[in-house]
C-alpha positions as CSV (number, residue, x, y, z in Angstrom):
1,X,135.2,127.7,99.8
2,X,133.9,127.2,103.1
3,X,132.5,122.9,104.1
4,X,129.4,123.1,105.9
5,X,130.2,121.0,108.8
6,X,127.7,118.5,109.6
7,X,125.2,118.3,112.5
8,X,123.1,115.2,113.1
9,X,120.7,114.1,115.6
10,X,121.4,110.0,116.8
11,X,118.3,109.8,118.6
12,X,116.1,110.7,115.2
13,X,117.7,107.9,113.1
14,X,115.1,105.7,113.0
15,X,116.5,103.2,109.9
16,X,120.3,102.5,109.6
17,X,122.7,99.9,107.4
18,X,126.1,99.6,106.8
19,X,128.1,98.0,104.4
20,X,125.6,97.1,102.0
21,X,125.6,95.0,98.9
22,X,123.6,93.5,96.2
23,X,125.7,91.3,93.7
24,X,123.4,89.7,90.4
25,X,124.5,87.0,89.1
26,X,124.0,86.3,84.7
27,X,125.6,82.6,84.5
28,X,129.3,83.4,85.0
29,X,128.9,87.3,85.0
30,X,128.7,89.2,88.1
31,X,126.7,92.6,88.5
32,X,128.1,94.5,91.4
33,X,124.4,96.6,91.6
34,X,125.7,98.1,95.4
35,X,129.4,97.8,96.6
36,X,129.9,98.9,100.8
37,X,126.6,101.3,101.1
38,X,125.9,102.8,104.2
39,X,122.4,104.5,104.8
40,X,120.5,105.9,107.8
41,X,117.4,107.2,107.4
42,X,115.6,110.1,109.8
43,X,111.8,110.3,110.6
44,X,111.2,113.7,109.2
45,X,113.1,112.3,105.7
46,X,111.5,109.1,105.5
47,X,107.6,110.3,106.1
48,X,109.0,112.5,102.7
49,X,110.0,110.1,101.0
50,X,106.4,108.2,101.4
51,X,104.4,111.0,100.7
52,X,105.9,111.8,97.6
53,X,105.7,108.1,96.3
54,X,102.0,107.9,97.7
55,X,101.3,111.2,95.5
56,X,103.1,109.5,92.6
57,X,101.3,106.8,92.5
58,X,97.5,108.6,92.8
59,X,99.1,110.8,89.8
């Protein structure tokens, strides 16, 4: 099987994060929610995302 390679545009990333984490803590337990995520967002995928939640929520 043949990998797709992968073509991105820099200049169209308009939201980016690396390494990110979100611990909870319940008194001496500790909820590893995200461990290390990285993210970048691009405007044509991010004004999808909103108009699918805005239609969600008219629903």
């Amino acid at each position: 099987m043949k990998r797709k390679e992968q073509t991105s545009v820099k200049e169209d990333v308009i939201f980016k994060v690396s390494g990110l984490t979100k611990v909870y803590e319940m008194g001496e337990v500790k909820v590893h929610a995200l461990r290390g995520i990285d993210l970048e967002l691009y405007a044509g995928l991010l004004s999808l995302i909103a108009s699918l939640l805005v239609s969600s929520c008219v629903s």
